[in-house]
MARBA-3410 file (N, C-alpha, C, O; in Angstrom, 1 decimal):
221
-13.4,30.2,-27.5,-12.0,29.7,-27.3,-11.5,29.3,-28.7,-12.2,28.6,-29.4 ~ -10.4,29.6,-29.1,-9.5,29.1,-29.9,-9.5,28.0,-30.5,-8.9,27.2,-29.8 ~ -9.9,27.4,-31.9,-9.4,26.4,-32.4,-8.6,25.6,-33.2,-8.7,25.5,-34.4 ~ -7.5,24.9,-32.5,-6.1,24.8,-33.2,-6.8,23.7,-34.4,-7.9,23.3,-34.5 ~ -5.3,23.3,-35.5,-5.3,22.1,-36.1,-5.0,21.4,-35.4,-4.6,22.0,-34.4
-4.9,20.0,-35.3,-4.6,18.5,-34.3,-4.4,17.4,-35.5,-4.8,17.3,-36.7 ~ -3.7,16.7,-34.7,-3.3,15.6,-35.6,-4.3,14.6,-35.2,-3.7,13.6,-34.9 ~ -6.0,14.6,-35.0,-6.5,13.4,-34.5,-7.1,12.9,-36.0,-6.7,13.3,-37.1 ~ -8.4,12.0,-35.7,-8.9,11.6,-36.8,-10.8,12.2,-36.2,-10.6,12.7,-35.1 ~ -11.7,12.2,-36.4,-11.6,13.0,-37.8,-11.3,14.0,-37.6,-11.3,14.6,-36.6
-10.8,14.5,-39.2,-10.1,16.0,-38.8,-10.6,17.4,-38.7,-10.2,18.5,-38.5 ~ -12.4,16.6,-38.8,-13.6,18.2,-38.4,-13.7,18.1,-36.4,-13.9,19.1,-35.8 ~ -13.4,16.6,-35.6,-12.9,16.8,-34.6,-12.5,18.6,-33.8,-11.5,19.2,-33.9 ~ -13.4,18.9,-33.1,-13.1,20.3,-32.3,-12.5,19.8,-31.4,-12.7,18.6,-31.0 ~ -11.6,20.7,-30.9,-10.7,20.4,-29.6,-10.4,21.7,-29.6,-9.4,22.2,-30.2
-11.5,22.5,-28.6,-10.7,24.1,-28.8,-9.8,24.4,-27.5,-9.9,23.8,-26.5 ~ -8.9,25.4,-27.7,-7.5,25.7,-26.8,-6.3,24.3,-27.1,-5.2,24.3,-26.6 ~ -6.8,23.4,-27.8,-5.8,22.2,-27.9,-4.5,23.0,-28.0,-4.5,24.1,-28.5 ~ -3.0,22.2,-27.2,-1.8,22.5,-27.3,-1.1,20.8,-27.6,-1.6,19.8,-27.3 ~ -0.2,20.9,-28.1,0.2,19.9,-29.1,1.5,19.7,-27.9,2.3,20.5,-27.4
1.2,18.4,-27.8,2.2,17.3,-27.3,3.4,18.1,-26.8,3.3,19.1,-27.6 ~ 4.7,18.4,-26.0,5.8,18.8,-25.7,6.8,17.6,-26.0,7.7,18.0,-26.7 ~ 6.7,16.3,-25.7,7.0,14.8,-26.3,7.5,14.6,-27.5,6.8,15.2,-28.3 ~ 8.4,14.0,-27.9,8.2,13.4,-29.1,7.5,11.5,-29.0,8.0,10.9,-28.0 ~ 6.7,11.0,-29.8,5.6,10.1,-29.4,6.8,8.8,-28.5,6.6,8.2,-27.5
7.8,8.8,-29.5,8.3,7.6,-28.9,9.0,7.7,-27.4,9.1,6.8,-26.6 ~ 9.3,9.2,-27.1,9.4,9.2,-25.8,8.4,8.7,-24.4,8.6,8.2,-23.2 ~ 7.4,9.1,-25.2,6.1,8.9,-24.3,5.4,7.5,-24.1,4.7,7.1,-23.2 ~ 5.9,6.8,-25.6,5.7,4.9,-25.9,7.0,4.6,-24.9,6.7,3.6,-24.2 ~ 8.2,5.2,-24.6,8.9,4.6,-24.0,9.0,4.5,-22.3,9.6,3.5,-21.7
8.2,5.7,-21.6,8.3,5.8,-20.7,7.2,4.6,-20.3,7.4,3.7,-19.6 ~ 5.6,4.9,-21.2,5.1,3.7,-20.6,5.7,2.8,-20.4,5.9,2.5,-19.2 ~ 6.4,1.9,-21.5,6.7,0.8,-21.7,7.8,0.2,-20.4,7.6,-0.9,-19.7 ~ 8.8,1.1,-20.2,9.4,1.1,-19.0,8.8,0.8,-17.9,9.0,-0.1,-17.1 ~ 7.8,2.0,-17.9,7.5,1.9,-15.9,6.2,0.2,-16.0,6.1,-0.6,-15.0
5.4,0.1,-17.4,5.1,-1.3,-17.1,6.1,-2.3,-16.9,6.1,-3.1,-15.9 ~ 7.0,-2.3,-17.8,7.7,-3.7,-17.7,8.4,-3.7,-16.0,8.3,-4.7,-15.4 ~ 9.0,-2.5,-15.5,9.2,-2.3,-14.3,8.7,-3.1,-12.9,9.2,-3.6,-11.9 ~ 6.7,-2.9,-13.6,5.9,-3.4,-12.9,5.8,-4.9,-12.8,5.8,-5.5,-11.7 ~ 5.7,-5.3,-13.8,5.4,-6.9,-14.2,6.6,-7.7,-14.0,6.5,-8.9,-14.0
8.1,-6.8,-13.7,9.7,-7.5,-13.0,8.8,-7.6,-11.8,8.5,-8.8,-11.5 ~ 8.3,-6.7,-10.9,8.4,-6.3,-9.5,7.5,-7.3,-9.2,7.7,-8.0,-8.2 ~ 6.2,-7.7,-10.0,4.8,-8.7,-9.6,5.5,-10.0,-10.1,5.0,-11.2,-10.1 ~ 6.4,-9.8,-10.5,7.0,-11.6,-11.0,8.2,-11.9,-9.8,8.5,-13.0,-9.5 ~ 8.8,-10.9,-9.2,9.4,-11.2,-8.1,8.5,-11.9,-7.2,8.5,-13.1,-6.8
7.7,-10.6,-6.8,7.0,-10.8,-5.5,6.1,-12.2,-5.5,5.9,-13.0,-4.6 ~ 5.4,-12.1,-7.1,4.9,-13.6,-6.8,5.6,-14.8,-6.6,5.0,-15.8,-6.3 ~ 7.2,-14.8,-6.8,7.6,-15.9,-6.5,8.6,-15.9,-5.3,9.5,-16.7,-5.2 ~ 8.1,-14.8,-4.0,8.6,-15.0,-3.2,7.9,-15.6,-1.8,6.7,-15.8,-1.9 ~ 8.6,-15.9,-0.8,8.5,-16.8,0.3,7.6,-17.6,0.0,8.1,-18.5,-0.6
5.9,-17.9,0.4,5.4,-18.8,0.0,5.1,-19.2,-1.7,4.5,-20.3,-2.1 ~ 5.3,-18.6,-2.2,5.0,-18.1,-4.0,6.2,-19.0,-4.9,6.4,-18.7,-6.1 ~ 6.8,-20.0,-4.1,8.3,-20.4,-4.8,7.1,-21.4,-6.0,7.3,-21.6,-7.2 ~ 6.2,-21.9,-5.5,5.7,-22.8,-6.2,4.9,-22.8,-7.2,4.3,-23.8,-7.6 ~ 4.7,-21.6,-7.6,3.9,-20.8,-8.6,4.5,-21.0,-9.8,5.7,-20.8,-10.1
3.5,-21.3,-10.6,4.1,-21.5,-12.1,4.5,-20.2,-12.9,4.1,-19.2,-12.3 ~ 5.0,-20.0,-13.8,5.7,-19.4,-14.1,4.7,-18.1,-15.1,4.9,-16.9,-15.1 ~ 3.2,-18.9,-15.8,2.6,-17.9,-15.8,1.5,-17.8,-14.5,0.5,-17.1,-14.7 ~ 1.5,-18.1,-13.8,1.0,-17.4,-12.5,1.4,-16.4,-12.0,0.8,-15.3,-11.8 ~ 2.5,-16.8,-11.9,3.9,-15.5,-12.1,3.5,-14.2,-12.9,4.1,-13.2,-12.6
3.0,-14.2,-13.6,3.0,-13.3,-15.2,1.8,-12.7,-14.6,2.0,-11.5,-14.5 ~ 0.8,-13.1,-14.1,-0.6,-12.9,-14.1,-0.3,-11.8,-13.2,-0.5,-10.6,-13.5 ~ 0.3,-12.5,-11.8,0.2,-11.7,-10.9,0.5,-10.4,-11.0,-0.2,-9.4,-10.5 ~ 2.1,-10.2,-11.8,2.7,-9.0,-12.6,1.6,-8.2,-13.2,1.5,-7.0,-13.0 ~ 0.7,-9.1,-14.0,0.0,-8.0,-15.2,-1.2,-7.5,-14.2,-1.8,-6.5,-14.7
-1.6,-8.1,-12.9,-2.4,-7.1,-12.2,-1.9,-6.3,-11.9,-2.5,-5.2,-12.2 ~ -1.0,-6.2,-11.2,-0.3,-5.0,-11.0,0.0,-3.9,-11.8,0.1,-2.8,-11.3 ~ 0.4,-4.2,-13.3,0.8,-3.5,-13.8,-0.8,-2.7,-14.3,-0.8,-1.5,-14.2 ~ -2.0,-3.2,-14.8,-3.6,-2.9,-14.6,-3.7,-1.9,-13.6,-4.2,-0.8,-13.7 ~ -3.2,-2.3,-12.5,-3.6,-0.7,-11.3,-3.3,0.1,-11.6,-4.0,1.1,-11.4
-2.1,0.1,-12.4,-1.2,1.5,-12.3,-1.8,2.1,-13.1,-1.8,3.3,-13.0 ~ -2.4,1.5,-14.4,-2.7,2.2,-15.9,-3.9,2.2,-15.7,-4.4,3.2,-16.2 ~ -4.7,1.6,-15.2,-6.2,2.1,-14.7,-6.2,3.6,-13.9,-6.7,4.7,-14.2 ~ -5.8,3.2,-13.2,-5.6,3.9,-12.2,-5.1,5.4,-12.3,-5.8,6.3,-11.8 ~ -3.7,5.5,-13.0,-3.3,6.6,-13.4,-3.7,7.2,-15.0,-4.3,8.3,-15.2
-3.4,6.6,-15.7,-3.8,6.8,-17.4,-5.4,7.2,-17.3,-5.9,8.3,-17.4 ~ -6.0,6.0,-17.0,-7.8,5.8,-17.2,-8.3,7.0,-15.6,-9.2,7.8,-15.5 ~ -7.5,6.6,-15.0,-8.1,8.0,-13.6,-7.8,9.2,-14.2,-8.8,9.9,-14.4 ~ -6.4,9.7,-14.7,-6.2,11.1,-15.5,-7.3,11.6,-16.4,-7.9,12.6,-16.4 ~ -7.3,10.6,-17.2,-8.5,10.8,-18.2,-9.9,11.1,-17.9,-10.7,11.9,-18.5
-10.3,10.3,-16.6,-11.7,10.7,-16.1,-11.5,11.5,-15.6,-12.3,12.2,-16.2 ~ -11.0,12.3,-14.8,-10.7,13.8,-14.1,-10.4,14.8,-15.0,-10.6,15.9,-14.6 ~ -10.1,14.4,-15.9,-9.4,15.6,-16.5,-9.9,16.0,-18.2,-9.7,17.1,-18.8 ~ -10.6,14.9,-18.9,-10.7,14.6,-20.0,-11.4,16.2,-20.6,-11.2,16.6,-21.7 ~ -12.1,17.0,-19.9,-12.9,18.4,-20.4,-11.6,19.0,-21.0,-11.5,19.1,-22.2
-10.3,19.4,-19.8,-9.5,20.3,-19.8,-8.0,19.4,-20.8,-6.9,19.7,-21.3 ~ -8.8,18.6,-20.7,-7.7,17.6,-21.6,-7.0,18.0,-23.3,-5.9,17.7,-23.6 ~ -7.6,18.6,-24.0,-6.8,19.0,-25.0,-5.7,20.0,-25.0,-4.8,20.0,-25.8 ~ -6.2,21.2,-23.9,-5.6,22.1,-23.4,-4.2,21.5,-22.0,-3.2,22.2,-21.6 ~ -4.6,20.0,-21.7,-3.4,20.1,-21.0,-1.9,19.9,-21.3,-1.4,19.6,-22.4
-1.1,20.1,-20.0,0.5,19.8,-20.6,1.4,19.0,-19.5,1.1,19.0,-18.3 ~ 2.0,18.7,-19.7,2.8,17.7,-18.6,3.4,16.0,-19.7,3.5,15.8,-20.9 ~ 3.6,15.4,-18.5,4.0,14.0,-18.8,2.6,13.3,-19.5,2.4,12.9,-20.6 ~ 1.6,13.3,-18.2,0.7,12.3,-18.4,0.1,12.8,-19.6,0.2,12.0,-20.5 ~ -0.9,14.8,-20.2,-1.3,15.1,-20.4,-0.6,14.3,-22.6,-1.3,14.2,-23.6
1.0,14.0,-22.4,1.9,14.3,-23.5,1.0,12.7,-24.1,0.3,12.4,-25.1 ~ 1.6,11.7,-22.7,1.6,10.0,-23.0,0.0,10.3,-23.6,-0.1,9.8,-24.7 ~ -1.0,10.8,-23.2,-2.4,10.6,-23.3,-2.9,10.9,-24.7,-3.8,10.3,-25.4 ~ -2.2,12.2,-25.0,-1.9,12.4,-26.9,-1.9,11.6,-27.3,-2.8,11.2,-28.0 ~ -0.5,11.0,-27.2,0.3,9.7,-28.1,-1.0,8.7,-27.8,-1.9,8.6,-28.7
-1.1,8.2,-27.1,-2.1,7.3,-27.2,-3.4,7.8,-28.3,-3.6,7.2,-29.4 ~ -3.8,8.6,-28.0,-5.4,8.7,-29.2,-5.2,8.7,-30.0,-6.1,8.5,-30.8 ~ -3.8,9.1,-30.5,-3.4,9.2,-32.0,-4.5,8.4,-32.5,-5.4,8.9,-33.3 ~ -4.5,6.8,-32.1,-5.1,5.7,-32.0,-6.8,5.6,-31.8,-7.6,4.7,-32.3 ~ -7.1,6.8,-30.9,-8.7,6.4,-30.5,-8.8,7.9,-30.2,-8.5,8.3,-29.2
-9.3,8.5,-31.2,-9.3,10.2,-30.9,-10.8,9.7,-30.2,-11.1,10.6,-29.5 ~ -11.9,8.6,-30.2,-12.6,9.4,-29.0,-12.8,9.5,-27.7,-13.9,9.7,-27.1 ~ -11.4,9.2,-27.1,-10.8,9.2,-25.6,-10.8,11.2,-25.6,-11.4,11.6,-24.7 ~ -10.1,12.4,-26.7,-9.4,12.8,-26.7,-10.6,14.1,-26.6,-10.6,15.1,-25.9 ~ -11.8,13.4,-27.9,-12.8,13.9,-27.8,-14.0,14.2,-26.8,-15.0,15.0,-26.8
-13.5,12.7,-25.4,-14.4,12.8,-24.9,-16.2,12.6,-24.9,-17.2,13.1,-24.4 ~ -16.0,11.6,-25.7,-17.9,11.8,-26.1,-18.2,10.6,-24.8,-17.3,9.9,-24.3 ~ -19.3,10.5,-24.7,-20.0,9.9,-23.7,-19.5,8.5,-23.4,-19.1,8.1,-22.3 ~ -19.6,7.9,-24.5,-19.9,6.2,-23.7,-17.9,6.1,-23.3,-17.4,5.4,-22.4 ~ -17.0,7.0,-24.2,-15.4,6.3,-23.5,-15.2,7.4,-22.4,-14.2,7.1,-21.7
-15.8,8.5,-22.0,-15.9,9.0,-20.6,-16.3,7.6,-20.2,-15.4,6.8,-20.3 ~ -17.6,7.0,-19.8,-18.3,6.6,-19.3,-17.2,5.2,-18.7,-16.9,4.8,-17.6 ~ -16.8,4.9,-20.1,-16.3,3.6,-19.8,-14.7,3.9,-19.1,-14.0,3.0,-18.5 ~ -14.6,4.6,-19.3,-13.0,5.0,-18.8,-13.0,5.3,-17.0,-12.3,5.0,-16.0 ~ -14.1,6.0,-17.1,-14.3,6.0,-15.6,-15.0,5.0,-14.6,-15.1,5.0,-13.4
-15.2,4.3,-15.5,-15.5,2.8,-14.5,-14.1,2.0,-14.6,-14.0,1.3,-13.5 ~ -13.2,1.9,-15.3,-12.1,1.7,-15.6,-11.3,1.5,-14.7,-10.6,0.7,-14.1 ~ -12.0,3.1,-14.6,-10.6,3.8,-13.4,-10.8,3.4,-11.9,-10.0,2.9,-11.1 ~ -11.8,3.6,-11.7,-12.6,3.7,-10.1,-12.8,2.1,-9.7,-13.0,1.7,-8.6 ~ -12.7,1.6,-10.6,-13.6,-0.5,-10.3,-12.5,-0.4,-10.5,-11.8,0.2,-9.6
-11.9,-1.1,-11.9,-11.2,-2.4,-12.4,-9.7,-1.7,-11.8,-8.9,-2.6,-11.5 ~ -9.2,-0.6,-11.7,-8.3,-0.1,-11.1,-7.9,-0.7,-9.9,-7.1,-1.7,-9.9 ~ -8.4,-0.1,-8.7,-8.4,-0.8,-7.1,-8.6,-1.8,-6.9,-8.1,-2.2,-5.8 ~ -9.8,-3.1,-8.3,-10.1,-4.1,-8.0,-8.7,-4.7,-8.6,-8.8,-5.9,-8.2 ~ -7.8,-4.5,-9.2,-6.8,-5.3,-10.2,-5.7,-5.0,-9.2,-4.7,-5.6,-9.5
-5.6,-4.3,-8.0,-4.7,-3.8,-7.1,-4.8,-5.2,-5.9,-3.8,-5.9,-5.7 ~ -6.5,-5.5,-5.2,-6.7,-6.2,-4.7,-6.1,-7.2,-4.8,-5.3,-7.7,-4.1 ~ -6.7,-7.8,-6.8,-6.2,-9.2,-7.2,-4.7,-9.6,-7.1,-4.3,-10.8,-7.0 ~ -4.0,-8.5,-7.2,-2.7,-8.7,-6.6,-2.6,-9.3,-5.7,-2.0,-10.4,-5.6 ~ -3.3,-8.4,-4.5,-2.6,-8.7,-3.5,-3.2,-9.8,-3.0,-2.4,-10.5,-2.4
-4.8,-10.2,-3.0,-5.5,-11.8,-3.2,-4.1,-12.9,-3.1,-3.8,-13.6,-2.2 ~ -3.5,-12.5,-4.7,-2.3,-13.7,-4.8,-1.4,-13.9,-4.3,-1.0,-15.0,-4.3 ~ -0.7,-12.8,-3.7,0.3,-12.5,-3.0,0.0,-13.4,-1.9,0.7,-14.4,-1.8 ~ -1.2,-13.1,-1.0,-2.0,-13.6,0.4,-2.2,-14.8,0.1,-2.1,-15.4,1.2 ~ -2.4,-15.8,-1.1,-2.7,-16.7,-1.1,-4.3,-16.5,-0.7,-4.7,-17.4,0.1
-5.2,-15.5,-1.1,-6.7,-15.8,0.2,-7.3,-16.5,-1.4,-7.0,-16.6,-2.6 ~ -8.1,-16.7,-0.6,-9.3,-17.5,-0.9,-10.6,-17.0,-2.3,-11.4,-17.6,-2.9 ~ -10.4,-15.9,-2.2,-11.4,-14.9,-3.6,-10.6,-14.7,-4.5,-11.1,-14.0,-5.4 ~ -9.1,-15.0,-4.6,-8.4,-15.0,-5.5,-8.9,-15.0,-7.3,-8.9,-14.2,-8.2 ~ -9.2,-15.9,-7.1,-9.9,-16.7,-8.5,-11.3,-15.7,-8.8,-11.4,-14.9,-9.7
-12.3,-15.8,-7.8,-12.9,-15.1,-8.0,-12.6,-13.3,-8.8,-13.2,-12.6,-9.7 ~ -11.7,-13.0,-8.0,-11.6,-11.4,-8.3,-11.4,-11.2,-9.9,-11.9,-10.4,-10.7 ~ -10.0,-12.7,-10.3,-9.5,-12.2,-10.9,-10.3,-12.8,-12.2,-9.7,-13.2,-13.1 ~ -11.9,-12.9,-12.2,-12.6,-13.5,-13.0,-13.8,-12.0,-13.1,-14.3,-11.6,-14.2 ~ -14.1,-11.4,-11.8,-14.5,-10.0,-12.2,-13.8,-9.1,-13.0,-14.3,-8.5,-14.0
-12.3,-8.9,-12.3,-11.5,-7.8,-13.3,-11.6,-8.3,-14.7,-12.0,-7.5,-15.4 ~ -11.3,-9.4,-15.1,-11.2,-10.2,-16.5,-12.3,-9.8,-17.3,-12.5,-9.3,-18.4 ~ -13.1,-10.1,-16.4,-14.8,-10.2,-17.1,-15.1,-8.5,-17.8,-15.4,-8.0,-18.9 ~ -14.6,-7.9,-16.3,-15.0,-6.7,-16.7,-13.4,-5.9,-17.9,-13.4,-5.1,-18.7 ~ -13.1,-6.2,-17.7,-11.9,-5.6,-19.0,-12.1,-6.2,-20.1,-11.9,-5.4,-21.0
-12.5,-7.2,-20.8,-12.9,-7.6,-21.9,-14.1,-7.4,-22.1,-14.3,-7.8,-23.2 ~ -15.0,-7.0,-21.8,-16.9,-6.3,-21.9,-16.0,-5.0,-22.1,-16.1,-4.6,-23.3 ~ -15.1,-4.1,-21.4,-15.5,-3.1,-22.0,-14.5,-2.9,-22.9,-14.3,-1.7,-23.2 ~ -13.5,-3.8,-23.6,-12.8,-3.4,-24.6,-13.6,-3.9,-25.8,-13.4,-3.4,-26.9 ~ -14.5,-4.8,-25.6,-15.0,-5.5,-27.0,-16.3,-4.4,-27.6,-16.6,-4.2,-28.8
-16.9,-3.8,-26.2,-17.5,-2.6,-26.4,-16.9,-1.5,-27.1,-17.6,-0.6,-27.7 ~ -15.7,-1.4,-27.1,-15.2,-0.2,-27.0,-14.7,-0.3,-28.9,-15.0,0.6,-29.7 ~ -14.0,-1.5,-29.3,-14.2,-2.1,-30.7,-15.5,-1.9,-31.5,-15.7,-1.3,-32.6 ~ -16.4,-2.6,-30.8,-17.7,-2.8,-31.2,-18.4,-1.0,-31.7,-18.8,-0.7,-32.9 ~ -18.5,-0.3,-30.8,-18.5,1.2,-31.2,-18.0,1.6,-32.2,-18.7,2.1,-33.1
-16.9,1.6,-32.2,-15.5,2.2,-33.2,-15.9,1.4,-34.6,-15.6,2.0,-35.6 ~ -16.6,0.3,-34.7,-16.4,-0.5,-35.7,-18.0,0.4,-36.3,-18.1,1.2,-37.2 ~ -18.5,0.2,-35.7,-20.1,1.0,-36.0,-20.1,2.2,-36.7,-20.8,2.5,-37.6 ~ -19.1,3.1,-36.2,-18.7,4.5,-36.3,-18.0,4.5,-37.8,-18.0,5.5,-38.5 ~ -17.4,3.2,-38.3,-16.3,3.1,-39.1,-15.2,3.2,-39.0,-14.4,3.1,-40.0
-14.7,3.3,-37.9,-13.5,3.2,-37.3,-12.6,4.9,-38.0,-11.4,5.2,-38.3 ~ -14.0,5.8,-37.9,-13.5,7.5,-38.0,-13.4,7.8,-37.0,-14.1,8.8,-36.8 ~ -12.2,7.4,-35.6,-11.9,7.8,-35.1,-10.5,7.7,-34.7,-9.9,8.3,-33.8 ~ -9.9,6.7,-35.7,-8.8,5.9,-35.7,-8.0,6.6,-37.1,-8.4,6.6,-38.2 ~ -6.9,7.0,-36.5,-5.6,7.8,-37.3,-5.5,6.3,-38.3,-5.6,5.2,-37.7
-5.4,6.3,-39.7,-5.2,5.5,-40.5,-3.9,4.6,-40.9,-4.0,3.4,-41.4 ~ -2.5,5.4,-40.7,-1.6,5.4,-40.4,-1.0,3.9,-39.8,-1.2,3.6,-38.6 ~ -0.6,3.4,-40.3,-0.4,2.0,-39.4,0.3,1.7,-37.4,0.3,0.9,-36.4 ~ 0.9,3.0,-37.8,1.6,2.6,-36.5,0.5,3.0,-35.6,0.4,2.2,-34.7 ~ -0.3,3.9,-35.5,-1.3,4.7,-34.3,-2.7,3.7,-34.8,-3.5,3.6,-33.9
-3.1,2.8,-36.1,-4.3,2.2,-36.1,-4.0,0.4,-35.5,-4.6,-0.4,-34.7 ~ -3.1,0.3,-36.1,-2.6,-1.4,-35.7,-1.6,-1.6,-34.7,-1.5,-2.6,-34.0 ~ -0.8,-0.7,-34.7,0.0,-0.5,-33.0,-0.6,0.3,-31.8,-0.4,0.2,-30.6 ~ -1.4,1.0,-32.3,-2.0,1.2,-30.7,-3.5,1.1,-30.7,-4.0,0.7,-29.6 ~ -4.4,1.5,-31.7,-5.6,0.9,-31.6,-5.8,-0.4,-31.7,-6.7,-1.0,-30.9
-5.1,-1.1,-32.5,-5.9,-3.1,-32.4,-4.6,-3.2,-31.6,-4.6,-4.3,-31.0 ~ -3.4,-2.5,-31.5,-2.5,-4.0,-30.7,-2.8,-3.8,-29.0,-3.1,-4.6,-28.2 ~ -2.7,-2.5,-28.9,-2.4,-2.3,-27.1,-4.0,-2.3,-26.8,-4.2,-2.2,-25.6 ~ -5.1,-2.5,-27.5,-6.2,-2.3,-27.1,-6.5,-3.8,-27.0,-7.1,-4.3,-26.1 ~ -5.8,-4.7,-28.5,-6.4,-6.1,-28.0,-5.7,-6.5,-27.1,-6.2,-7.5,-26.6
-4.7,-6.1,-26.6,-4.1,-7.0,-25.3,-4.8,-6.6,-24.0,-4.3,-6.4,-22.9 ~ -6.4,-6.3,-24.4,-7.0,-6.1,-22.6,-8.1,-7.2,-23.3,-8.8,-7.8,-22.6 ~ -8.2,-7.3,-24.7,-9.1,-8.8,-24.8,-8.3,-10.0,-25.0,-9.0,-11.0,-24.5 ~ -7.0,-10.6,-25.6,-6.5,-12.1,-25.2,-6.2,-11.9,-23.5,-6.7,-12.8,-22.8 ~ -5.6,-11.1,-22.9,-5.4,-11.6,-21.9,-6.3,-11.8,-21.0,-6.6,-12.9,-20.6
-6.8,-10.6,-20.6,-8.2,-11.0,-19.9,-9.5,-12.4,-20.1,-10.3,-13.0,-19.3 ~ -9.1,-12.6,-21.6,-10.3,-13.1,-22.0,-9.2,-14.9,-21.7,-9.9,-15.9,-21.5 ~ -7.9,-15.1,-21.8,-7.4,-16.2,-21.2,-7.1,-16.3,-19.5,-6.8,-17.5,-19.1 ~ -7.3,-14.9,-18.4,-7.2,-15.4,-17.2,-8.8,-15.6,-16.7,-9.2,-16.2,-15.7 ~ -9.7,-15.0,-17.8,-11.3,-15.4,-17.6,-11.4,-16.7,-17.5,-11.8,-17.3,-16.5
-11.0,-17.3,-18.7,-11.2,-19.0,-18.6,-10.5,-19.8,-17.6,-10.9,-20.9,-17.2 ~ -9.3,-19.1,-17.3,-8.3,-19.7,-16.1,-9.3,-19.7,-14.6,-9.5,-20.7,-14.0 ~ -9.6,-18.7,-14.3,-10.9,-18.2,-13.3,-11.7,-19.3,-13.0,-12.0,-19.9,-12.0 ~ -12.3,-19.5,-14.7,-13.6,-20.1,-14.2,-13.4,-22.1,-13.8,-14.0,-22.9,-13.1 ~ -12.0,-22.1,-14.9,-11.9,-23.4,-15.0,-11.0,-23.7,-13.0,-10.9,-24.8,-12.5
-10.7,-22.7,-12.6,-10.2,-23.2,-10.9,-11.1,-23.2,-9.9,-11.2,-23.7,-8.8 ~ -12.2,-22.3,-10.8,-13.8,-22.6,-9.7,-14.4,-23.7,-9.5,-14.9,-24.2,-8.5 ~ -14.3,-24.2,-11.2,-15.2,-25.6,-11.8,-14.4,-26.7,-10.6,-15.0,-27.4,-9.9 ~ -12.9,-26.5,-10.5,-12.4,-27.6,-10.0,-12.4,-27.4,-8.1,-12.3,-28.4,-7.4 ~ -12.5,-26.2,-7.8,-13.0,-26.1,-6.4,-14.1,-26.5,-6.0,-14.1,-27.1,-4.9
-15.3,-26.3,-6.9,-17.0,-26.6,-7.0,-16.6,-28.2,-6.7,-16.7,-28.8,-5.7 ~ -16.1,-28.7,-8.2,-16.1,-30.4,-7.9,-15.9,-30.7,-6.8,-16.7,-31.3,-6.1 ~ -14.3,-30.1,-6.3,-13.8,-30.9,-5.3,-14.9,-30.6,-3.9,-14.9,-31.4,-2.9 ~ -15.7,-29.5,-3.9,-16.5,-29.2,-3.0,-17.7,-30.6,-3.0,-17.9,-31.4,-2.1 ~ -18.2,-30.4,-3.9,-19.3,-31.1,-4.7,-19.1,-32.8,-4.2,-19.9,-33.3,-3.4
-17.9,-33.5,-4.6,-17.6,-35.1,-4.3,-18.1,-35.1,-3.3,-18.3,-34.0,-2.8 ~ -18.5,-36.7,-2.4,-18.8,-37.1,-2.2,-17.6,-37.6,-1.0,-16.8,-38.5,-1.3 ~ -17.5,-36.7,0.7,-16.7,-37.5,1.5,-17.0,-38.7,1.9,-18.2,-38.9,2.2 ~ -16.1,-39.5,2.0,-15.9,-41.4,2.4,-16.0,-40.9,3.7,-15.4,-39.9,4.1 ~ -16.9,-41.7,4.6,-16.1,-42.2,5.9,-15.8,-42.9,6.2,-16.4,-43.9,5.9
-14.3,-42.8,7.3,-12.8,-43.6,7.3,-14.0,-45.2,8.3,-13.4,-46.2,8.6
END
């Protein structure tokens, strides 16, 4: 099969039959950006409706950013596990946004083992489970805290993994370029370790205080 030039990093990178973006990038930065923020309006409504009036305002946020986690697990990180063989060769919306993105981490694009590996746990777990944690809050139930201390846990293990590699490698997989290394490799990549790694501690510190309150000592009247 055919092998084109590509704009990834490194530039001995094979990607045979590759066909080059239909998009221009900012198109493809913009539609994400839309249909998240879309999401995180819609999870900031809903968490502050009927019983939800009394939710703080980043409770509120939280709930939004699970939601908005489904969709990009789910769809972005699901595309990629399904598709990632036939992936240089594909064309469409998702196949365009998935380009733009590696600019950043050509070894999503390349497909080598451990970001298969990790993309497809991604997709399949932290996807459906980040869908639940939604709806946990929405419900008000009871594993709330818990869930959203698994999805956390697990989205920060595998982003710091996913650094941790790249940094090993020398970071020869990362377009040098500021906008595709510090805007989309450290910025959109660290926002799955501050946030996760702040509703982690939020998790554990509402367990510590359920535990206690479990834990005290009932008076009888």
């Amino acid at each position: 099969m055919e092998t084109r030039a590509h704009p990834y990093w490194p530039r001995s990178l094979l990607l045979p039959g590759y066909v080059a973006a239909a998009r221009p990038g900012w198109e493809c930065a913009g539609a994400v950006a839309a249909a998240a923020a879309a999401l995180l309006a819609l999870g900031w409504a809903l968490g502050g409706a009927g019983g939800g009036a009394r939710r703080s305002p980043a409770r509120r946020l939280a709930v939004g950013w699970f939601l908005v986690c489904a969709a990009i697990h789910g769809i972005l990180e699901g595309y990629f596990s399904l598709r990632h063989r036939e992936l240089p060769a594909d064309t469409g919306l998702l196949a365009d946004v998935c380009e733009q993105r590696e600019r950043g981490e050509a070894g999503r694009r390349g497909g080598d083992d451990f970001t298969v590996a990790m993309e497809t746990v991604t997709a399949w777990a932290w996807g459906p489970l980040s869908f639940l944690t939604f709806l946990a809050f929405l419900r008000h139930h009871p594993s709330r805290y818990v869930l959203q201390l698994i999805v956390s846990l697990g989205q920060l293990y595998g982003d710091v993994l996913y650094f941790a590699t790249e940094a090993r490698a020398g970071w020869s997989h990362s377009d040098p370029q500021p906008l595709y290394f510090w805007g989309y490799f450290v910025g959109i990549n660290g926002l799955w370790v501050l946030v996760p790694g702040a509703l982690l501690l939020d998790a554990c510190h509402q367990l510590v205080l359920a535990q206690r309150s479990h834990d005290r000592p009932r008076h009888k009247a």
